[in-house]
C-alpha positions, -999 to 999 in steps of 0.1 A, spaced: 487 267 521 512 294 522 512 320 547 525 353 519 515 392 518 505 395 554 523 411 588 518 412 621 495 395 642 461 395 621 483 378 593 480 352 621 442 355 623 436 360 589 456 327 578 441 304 605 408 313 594 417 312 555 429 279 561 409 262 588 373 275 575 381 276 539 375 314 534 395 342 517 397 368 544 416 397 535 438 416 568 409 448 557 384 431 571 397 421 602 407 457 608 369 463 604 358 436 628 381 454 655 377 489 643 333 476 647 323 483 612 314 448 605 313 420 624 328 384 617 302 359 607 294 331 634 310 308 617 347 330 621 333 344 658 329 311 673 366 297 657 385 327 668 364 322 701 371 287 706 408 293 698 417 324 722 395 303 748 415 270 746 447 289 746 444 308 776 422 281 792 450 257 787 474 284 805 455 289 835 459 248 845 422 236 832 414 204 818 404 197 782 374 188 793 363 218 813 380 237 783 358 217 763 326 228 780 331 262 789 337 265 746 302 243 738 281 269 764 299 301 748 292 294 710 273 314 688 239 293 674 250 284 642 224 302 613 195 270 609 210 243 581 247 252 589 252 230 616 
């Protein structure tokens, strides 16, 4: 996959999610998500949870593991037969 058409940082967002979830995300709708006219589903909201987390996680000296769990215990529930 080819990161094309996009600027800025939600081209990042936009192609880690196209690309990592499989979706087609377009940068308009993640200037609704932060703008609050829609929201992400929970699928997108836990990724872009898990990835900021990890990241700055990771910077502040914790362990993978505690990474790990602090991610598990602030996840979205998954919508039932999508787990």
């Amino acid at each position: 996959m080819k990161q094309e058409g996009y600027t800025g940082l939600n081209s990042d967002v936009i192609f880690i999610l196209n690309k990592d979830l499989g979706t087609r995300y377009q940068q308009g709708r993640v200037k609704e998500w932060e703008r609050g006219e829609r929201r992400p589903s929970v699928e997108a909201h836990n990724h872009i949870l898990k990835r900021v987390l990890a990241h700055e996680l990771k910077k502040l000296g914790l362990s993978d593991d505690d990474i790990n769990d602090i991610i598990i215990k602030t996840q979205l529930p998954e919508a039932e037969g999508k787990q």
